[in-house]
N, CA, C and O atoms as a GROMACS GRO file, in nm:
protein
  440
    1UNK      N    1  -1.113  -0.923  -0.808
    1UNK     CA    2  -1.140  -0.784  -0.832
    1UNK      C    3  -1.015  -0.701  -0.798
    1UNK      O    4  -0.936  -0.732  -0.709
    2UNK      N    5  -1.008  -0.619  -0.858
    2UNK     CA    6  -0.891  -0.512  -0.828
    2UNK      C    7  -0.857  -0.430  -0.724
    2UNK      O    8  -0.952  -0.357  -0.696
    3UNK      N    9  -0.786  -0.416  -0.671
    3UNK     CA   10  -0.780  -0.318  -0.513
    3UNK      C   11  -0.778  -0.233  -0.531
    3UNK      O   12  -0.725  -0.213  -0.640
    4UNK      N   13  -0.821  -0.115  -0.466
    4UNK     CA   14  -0.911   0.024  -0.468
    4UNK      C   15  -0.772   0.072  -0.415
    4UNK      O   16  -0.708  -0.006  -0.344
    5UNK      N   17  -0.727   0.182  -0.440
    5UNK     CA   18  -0.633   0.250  -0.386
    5UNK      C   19  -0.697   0.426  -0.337
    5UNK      O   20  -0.743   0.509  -0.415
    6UNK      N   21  -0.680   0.441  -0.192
    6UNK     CA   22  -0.707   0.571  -0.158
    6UNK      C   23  -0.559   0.685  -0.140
    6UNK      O   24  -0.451   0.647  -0.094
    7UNK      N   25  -0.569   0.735  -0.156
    7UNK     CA   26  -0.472   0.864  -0.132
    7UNK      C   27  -0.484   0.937  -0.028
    7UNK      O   28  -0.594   0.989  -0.013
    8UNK      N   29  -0.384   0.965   0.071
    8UNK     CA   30  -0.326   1.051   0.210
    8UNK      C   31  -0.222   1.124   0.208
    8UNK      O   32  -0.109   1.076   0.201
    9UNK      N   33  -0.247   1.252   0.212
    9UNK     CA   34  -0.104   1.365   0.230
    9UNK      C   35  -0.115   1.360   0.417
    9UNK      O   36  -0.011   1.368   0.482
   10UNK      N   37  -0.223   1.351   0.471
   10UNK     CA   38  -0.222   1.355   0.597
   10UNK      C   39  -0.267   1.183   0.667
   10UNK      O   40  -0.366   1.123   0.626
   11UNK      N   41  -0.189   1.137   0.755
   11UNK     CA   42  -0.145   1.035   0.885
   11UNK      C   43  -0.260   0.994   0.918
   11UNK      O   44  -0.300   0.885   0.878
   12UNK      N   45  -0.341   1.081   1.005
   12UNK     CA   46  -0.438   1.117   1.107
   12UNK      C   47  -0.536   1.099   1.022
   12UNK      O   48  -0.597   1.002   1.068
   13UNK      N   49  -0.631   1.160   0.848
   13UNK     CA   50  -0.688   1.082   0.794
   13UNK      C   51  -0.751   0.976   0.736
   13UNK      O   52  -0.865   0.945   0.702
   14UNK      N   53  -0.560   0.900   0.736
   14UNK     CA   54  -0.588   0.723   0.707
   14UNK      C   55  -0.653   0.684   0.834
   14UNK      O   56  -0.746   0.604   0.834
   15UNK      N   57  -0.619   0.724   0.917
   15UNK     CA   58  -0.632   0.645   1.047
   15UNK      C   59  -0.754   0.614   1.068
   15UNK      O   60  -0.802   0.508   1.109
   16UNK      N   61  -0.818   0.738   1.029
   16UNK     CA   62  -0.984   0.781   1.065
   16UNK      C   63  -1.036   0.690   0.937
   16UNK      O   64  -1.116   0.598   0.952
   17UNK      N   65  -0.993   0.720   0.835
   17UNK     CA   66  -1.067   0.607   0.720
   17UNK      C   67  -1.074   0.479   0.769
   17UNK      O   68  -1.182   0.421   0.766
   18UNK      N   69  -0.942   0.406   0.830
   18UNK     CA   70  -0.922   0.284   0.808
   18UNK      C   71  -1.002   0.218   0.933
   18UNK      O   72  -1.040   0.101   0.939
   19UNK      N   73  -1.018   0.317   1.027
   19UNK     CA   74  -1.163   0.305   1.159
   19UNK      C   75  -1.243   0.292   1.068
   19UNK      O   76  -1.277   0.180   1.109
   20UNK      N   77  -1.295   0.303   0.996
   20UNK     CA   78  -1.438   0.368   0.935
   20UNK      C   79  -1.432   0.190   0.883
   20UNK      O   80  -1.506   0.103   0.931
   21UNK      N   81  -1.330   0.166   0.778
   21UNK     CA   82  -1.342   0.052   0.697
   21UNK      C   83  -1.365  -0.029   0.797
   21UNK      O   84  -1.482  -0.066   0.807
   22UNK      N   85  -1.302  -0.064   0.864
   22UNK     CA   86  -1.335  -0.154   0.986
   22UNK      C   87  -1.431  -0.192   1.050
   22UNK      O   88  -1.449  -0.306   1.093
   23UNK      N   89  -1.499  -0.100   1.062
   23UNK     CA   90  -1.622  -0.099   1.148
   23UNK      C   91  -1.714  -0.146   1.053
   23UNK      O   92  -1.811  -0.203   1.102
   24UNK      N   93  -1.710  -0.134   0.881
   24UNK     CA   94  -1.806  -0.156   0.815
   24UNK      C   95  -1.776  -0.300   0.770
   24UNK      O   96  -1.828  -0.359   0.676
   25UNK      N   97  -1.669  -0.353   0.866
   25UNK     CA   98  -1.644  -0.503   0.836
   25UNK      C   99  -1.532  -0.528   0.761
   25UNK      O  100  -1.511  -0.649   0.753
   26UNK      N  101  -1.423  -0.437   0.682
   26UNK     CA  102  -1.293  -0.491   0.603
   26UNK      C  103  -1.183  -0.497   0.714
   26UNK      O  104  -1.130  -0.409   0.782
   27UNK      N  105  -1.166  -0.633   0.708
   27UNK     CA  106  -1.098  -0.707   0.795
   27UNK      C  107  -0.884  -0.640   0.748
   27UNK      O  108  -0.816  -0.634   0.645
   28UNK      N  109  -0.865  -0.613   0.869
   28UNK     CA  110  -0.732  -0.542   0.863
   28UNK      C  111  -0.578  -0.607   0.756
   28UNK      O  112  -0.470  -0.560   0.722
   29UNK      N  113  -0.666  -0.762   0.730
   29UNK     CA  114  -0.571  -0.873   0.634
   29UNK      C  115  -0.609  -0.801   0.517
   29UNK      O  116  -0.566  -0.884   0.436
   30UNK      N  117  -0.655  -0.716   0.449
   30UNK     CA  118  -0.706  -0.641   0.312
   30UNK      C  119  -0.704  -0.484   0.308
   30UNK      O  120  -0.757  -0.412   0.223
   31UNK      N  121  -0.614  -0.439   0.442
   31UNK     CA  122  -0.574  -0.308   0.420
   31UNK      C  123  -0.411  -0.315   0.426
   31UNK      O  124  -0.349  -0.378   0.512
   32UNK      N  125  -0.344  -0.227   0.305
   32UNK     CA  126  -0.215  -0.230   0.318
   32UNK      C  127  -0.162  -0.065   0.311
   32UNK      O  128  -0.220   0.005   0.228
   33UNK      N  129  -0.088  -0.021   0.368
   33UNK     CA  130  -0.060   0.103   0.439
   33UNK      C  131   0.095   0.114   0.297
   33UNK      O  132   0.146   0.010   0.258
   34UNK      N  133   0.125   0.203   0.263
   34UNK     CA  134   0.234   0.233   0.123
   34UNK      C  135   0.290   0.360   0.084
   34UNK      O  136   0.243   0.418  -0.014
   35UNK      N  137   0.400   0.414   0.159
   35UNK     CA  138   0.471   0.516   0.127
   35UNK      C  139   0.607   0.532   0.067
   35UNK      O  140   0.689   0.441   0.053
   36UNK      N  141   0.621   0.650   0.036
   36UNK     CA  142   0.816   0.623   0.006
   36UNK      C  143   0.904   0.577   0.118
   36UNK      O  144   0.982   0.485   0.095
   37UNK      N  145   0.897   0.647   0.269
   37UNK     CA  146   0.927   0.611   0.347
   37UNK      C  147   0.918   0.501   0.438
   37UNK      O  148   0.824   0.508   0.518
   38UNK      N  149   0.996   0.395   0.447
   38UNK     CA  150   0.965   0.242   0.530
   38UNK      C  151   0.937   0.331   0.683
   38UNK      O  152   0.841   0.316   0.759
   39UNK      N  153   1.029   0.407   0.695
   39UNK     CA  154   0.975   0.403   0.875
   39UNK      C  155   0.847   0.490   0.885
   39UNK      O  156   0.807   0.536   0.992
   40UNK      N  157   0.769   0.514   0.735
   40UNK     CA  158   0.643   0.641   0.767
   40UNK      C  159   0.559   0.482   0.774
   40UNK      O  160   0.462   0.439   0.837
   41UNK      N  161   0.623   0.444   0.707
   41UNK     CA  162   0.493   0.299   0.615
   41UNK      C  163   0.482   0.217   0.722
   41UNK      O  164   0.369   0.170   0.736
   42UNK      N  165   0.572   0.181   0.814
   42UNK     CA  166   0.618   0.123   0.899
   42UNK      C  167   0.495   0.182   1.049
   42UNK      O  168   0.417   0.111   1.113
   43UNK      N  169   0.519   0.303   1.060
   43UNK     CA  170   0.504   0.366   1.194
   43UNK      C  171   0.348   0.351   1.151
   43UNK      O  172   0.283   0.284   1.230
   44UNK      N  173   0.270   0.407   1.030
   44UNK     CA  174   0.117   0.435   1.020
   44UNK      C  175   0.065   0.320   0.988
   44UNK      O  176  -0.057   0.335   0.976
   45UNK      N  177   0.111   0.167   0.960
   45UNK     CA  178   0.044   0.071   0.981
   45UNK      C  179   0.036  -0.017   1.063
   45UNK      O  180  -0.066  -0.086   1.074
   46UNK      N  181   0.151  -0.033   1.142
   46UNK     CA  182   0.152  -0.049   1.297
   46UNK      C  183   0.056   0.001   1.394
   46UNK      O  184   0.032  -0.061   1.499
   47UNK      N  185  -0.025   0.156   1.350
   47UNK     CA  186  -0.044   0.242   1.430
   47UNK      C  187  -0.253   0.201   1.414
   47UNK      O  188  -0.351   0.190   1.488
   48UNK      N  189  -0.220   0.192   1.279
   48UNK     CA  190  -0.378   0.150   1.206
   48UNK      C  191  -0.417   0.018   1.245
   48UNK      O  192  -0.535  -0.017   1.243
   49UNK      N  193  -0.315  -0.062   1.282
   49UNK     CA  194  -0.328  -0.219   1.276
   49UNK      C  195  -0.376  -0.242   1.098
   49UNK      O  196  -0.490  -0.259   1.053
   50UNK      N  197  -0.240  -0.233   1.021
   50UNK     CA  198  -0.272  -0.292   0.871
   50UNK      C  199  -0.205  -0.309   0.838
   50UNK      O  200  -0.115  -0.249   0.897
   51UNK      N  201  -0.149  -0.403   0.712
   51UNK     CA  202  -0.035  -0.413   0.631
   51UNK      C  203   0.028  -0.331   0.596
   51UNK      O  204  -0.006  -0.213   0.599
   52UNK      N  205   0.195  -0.398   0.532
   52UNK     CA  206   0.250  -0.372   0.496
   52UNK      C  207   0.289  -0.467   0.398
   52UNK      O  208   0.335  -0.573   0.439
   53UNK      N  209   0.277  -0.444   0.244
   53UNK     CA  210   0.337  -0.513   0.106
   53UNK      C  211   0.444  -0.575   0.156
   53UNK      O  212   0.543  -0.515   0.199
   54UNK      N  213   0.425  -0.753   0.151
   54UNK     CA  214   0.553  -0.841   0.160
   54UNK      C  215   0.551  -0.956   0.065
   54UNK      O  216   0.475  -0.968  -0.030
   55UNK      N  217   0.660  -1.051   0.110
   55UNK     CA  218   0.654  -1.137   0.015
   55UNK      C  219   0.550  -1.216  -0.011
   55UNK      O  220   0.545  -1.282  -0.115
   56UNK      N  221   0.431  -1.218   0.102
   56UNK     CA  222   0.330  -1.295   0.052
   56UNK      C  223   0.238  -1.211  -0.037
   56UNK      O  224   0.150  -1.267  -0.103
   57UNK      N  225   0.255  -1.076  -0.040
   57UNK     CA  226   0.175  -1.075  -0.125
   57UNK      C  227   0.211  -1.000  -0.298
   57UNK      O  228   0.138  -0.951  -0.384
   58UNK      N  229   0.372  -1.024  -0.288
   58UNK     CA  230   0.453  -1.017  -0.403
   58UNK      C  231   0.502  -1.157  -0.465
   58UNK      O  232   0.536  -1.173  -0.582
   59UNK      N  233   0.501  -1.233  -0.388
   59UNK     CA  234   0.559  -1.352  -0.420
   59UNK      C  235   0.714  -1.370  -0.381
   59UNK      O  236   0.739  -1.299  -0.283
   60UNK      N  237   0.799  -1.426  -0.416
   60UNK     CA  238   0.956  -1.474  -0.346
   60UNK      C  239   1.022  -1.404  -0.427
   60UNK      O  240   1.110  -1.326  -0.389
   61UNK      N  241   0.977  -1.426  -0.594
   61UNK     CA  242   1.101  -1.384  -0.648
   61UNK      C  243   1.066  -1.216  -0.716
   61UNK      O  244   1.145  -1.151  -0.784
   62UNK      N  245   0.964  -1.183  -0.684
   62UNK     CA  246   0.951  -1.029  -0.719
   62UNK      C  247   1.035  -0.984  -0.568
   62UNK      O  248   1.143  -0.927  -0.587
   63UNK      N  249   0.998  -1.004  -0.429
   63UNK     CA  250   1.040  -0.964  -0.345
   63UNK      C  251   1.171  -0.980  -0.329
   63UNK      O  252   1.238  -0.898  -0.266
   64UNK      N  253   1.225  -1.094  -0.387
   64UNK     CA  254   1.397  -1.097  -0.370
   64UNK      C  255   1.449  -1.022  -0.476
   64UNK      O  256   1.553  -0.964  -0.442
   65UNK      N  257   1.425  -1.007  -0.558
   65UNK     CA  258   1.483  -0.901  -0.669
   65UNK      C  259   1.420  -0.758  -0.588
   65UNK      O  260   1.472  -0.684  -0.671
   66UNK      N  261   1.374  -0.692  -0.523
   66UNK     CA  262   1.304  -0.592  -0.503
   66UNK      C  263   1.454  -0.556  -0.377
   66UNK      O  264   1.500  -0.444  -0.355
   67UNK      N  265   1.497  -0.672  -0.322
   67UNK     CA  266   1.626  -0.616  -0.204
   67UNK      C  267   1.706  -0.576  -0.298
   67UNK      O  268   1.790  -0.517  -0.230
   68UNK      N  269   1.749  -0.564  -0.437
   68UNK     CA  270   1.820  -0.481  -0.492
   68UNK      C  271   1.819  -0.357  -0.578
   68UNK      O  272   1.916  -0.299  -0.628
   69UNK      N  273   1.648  -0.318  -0.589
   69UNK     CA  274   1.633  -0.237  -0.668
   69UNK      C  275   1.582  -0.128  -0.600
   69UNK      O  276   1.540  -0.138  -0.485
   70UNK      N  277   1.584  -0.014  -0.667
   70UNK     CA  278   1.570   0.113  -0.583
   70UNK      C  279   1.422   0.111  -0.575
   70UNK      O  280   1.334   0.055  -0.641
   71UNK      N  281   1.423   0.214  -0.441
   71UNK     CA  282   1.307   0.198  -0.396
   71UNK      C  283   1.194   0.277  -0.512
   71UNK      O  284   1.099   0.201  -0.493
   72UNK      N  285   1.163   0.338  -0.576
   72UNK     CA  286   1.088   0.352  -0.684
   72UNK      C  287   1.063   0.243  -0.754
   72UNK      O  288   0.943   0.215  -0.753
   73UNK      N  289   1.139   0.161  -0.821
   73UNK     CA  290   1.118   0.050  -0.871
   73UNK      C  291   1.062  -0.053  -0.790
   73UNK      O  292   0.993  -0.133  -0.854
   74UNK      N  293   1.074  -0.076  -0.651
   74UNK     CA  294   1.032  -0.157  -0.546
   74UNK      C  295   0.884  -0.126  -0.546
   74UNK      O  296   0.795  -0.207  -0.569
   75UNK      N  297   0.870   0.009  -0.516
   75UNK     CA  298   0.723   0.040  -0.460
   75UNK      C  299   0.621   0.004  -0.629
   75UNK      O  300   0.520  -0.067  -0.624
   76UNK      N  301   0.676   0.074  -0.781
   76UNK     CA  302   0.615   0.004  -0.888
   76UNK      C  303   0.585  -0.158  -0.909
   76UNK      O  304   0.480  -0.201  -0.956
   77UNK      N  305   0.695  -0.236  -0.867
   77UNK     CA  306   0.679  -0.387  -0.849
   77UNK      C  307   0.599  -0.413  -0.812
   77UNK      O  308   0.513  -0.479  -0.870
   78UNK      N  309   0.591  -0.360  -0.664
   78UNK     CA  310   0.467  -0.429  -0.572
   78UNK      C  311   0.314  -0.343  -0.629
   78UNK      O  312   0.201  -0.390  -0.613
   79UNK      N  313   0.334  -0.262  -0.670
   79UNK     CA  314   0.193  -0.233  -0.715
   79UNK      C  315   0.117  -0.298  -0.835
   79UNK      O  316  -0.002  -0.314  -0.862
   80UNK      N  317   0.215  -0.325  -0.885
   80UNK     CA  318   0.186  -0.421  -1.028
   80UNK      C  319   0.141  -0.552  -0.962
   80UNK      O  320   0.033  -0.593  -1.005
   81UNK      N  321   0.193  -0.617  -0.880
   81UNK     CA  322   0.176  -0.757  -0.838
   81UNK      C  323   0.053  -0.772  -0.741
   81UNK      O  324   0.010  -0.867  -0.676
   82UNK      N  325   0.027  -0.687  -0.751
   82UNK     CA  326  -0.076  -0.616  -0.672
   82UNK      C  327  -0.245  -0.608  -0.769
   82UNK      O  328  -0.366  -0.612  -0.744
   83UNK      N  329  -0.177  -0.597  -0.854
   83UNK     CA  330  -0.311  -0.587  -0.957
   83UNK      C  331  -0.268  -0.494  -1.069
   83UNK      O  332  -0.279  -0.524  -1.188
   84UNK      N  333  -0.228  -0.401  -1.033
   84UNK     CA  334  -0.241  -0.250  -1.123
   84UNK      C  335  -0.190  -0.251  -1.236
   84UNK      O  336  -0.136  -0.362  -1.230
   85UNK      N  337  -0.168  -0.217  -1.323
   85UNK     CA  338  -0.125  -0.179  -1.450
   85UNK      C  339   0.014  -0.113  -1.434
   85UNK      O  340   0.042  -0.047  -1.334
   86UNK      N  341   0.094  -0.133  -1.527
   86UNK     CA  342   0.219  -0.075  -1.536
   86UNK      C  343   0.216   0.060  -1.510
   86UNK      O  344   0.288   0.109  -1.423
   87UNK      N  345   0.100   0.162  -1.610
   87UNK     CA  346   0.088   0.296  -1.564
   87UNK      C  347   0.026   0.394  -1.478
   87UNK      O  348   0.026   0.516  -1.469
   88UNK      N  349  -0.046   0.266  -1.399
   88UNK     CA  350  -0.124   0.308  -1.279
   88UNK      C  351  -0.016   0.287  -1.183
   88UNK      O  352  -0.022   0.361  -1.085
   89UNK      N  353   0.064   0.219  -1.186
   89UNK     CA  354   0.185   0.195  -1.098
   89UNK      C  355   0.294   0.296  -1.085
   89UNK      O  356   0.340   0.337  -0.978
   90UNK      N  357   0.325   0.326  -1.188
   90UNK     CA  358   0.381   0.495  -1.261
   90UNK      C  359   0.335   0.616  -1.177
   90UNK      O  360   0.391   0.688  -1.094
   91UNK      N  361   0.215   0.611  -1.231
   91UNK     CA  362   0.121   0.738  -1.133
   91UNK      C  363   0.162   0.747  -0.982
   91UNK      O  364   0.229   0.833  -0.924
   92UNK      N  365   0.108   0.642  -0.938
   92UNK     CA  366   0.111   0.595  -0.776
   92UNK      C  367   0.241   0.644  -0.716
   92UNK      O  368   0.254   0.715  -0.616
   93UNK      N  369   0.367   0.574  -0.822
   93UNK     CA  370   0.447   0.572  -0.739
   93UNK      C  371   0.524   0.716  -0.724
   93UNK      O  372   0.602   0.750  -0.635
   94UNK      N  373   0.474   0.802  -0.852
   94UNK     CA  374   0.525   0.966  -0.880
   94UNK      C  375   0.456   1.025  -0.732
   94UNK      O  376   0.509   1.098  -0.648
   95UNK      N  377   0.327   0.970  -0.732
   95UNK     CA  378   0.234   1.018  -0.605
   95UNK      C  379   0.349   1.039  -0.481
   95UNK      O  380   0.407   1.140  -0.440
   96UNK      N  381   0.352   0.895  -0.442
   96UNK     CA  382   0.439   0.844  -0.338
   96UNK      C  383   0.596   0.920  -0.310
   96UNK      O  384   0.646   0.949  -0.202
   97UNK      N  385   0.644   0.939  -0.426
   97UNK     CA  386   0.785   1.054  -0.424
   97UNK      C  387   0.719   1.170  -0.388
   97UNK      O  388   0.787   1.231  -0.305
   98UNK      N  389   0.578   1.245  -0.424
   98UNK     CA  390   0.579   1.350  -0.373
   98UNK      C  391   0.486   1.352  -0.213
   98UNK      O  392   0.404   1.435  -0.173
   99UNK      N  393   0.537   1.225  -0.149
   99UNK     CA  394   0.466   1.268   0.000
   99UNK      C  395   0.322   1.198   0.008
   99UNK      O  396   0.270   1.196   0.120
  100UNK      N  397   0.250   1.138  -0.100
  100UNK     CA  398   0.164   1.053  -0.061
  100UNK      C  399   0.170   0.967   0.018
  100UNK      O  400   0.274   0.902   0.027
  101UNK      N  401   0.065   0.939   0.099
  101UNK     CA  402   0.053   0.763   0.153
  101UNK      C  403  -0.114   0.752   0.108
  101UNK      O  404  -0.217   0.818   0.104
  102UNK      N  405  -0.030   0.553   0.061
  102UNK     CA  406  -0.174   0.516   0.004
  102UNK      C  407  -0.176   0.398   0.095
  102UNK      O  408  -0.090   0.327   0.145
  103UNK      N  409  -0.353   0.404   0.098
  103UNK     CA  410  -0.410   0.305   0.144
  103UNK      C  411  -0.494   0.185   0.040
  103UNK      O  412  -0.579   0.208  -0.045
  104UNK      N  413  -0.455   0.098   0.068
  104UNK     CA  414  -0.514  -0.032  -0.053
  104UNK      C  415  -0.591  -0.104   0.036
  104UNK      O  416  -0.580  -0.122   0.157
  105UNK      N  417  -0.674  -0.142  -0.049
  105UNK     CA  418  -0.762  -0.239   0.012
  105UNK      C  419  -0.834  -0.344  -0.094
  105UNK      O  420  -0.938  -0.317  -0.154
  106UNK      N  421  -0.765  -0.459  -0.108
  106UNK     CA  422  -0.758  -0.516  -0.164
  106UNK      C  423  -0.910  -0.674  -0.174
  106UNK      O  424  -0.920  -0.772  -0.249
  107UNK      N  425  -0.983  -0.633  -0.079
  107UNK     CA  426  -1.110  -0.646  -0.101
  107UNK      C  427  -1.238  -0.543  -0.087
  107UNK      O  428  -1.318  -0.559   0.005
  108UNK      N  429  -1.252  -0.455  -0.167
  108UNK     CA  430  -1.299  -0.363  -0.199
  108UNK      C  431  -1.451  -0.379  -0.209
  108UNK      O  432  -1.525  -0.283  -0.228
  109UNK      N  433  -1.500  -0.522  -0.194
  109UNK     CA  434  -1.655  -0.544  -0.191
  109UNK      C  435  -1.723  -0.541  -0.097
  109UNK      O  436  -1.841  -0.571  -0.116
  110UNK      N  437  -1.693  -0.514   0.004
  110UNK     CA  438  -1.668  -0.530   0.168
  110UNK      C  439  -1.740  -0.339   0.180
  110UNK      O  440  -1.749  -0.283   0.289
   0.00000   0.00000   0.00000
């Protein structure tokens, strides 16, 4: 099934969502935390206890081509490999330049 993607202009929201998911049983291996910024993406999933998009769940050689491409193109990669569609990936990642953070959750039956 496809991973549900939520949308955050505010930190302190995800946080409170990703309590919520938790408690209703989605185990923290199926939440992935996704901004323009590595040290925002970095600091609010550390903070949530949740992922962060890596090579396991891009694979080797999307992720090794991704250390050379700009980060727009990085964050579209991984959303595609991810499930999404080329232009849902588009969307997302226009999102993400303007200050989004998204939350995925990639078992969504839960």
């Amino acid at each position: 099934m496809k991973p549900v993607i939520q949308e955050f202009k505010d930190d302190t929201e995800l946080m409170h969502v990703v309590k919520s998911l938790s408690e209703k049983g989605v185990s923290k291996d199926n939440l992935y935390v996704m901004s323009h910024d590595d040290d925002r993406t970095n600091r609010v999933a550390d903070s949530v206890d949740a992922n962060k998009v890596g090579m396991s769940e891009v694979g080797f050689d999307t992720y090794v081509s991704n250390i050379f491409s700009k980060k727009g193109d990085q964050l579209r990669s991984q959303l595609e490999e991810l499930g999404f569609s080329e232009m849902e990936a588009n969307n997302y990642e226009e999102k993400l330049d303007q200050g989004t953070i998204l939350l995925i959750n990639t078992n969504p039956d839960i």
